[in-house]
N, C-alpha and C positions, 0 to 999 in steps of 0.2 A: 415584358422581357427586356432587359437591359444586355448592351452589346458593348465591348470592351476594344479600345483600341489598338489596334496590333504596336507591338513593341518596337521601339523604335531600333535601327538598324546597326549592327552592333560594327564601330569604327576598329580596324585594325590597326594592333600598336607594333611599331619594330624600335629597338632599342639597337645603336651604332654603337659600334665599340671602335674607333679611331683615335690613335694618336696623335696626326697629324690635323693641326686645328683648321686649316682653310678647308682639307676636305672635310671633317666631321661637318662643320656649320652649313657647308653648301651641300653636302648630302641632304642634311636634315632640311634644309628651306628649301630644297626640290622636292622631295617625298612630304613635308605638309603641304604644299602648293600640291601635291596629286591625292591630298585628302587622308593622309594618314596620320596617326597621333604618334609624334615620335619624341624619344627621349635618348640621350648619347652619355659615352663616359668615353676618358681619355686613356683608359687601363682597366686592366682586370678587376684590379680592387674595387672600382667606382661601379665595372660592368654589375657585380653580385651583388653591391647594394642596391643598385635598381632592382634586382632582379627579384631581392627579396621583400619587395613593394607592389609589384605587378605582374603578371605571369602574360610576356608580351608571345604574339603572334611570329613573329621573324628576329631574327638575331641579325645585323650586319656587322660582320667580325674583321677586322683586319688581321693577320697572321702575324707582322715584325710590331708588336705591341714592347713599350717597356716592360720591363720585367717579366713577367710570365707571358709568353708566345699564344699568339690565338687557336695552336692546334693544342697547346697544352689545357687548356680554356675551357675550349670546345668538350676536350676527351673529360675531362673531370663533371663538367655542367654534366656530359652525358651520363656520366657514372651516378651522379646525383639524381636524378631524374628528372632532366630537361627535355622537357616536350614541344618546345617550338621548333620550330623550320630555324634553319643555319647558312647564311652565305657568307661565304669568306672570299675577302679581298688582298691579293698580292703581288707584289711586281715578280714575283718566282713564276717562272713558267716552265720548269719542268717536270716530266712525265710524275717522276716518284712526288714533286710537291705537291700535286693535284692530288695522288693518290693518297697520299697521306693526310690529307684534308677530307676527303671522304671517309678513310679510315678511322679519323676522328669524332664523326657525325656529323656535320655537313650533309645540306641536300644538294648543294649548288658553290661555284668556284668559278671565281670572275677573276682575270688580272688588269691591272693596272699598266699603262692607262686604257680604261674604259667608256666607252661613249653613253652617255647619260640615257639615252634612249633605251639600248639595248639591258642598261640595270635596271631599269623601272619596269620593261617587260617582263624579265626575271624574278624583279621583286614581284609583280601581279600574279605572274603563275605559282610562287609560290604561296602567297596569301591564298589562292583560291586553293592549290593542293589542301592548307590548313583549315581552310571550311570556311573564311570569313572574306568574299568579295569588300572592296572598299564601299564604305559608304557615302554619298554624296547628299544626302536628305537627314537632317536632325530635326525631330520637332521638339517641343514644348512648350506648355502654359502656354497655348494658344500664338505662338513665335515659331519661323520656321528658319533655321539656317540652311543655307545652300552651299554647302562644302568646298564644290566645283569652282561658282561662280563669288565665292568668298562674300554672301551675302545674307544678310538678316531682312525677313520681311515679318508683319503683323498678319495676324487674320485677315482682317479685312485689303489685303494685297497691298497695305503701304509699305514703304521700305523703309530702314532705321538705318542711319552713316556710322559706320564702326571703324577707328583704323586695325591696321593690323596687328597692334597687340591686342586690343579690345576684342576684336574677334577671335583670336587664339584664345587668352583668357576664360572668354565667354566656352567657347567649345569644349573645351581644358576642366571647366566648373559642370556643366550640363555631362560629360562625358564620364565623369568621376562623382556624379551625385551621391549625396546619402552617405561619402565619406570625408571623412576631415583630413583638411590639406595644408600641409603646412606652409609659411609664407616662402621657405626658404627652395619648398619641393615646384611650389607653383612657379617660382621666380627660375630656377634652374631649365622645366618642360617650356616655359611660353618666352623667357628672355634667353633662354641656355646659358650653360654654366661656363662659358666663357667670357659672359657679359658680366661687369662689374657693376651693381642693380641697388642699393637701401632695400632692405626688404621691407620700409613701411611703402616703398612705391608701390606694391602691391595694394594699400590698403586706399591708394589716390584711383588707381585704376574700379578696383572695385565702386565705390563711390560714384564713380564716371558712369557707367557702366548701370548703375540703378537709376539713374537720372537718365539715363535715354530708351532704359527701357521703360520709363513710366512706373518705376514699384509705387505698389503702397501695401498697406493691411491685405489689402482683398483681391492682391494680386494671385497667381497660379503658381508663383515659386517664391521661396526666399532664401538669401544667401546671407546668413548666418554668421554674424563672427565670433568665433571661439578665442575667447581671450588669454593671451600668452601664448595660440597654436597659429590659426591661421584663418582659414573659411569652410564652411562644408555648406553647399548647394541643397536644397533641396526642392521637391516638383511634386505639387498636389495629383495623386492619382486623378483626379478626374478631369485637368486638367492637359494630361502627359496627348502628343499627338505624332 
């Protein structure tokens, strides 16, 4: 009787919708430092095309967006049939803003300024109302990442030195297995779209990244490049952990 290995633990994605660049990039490197896969847009326009790529867990929405307003956002995602959790960010603090922020679909309404603590709480209970606690354990092909502790170990309990895009990357490829990614989409989620990047430096990291994980033929994954797109990951069922 053969026994199958329970699935690995599925990471919650929240998508930042900020226009203001210092808060977007420090939201987002404080909620991946708490384990979550995050990706940002600086406007509505940018927010829909993520959207229509990934069907993320949390929305973090700022309300004084250029151009189209985040309740205006908000109320149309909803009409469209937006099923994720919504929290909106604004320096309005009154009663009808809040309320009109709920009114627009909104589970949650923070203002500004906010103390980091109290929005991560936020964001957690939200994720858990959505059904997906964060995950801090990814395995595969016999490799275990530690989300938390921002660490790659072997089976055999050795440790592998990753910096911190390596390990974004790595997480970024294993987390979106099985689909193909393009240089431009990967460069945007692991350097963010405010960093000015060559997208063949994706193709140097990659590279890196097989050589310290030891690939060969008979390794338990391979990451694949798709010529003129990008990379798509993939992970031998038998050796997924």
């Amino acid at each position: 009787m053969t026994t199958q290995s329970p699935p690995a633990p599925h990471r919650p994605s929240i998508l930042i919708v900020e226009d203001d660049p210092n808060l977007r990039v420090g939201l987002r490197d404080n909620l991946q430092d708490e384990g979550f896969d995050v990706a940002a847009a600086s406007n509505a326009r940018e927010a829909e095309s993520l959207l229509r790529g990934c069907d993320f867990d949390l929305l973090i929405l700022d309300v004084m967006l250029p151009g189209e307003d985040g309740y205006s956002l908000c109320k149309r995602l909803r009409a469209a049939g937006l099923q994720s959790m919504v929290m909106m960010l604004t320096a309005r603090t009154l009663e009808d803003d809040i309320v009109r922020g709920f009114e627009a679909g909104a589970q949650d309404y923070l203002t500004k300024p906010y103390r980091l603590r109290e929005l991560l709480a936020r964001v957690r209970a939200l994720v858990r109302r959505a059904g997906t606690p964060p995950a801090q354990i990814m395995g595969f092909a016999g490799f275990t990442l530690d989300l938390g502790k921002r660490a790659l170990s072997r089976a055999d309990g050795g440790t592998i030195e990753l910096t911190r895009t390596e390990f974004d990357l790595l997480v970024y490829l294993v987390r979106h297995k099985d689909r193909a990614l393009t240089r431009q989409e990967i460069l945007d989620t692991v350097w963010g779209q405010d960093v000015v990047v060559d997208p063949r430096t994706v193709d140097n990291f990659v590279s890196n990244l097989k050589k310290k994980l030891g690939w060969t033929s008979t390794s338990g994954f391979t990451i694949h490049t798709i010529r003129g797109v990008g990379y798509r990951m993939e992970i031998d069922a038998m050796t997924k952990s």
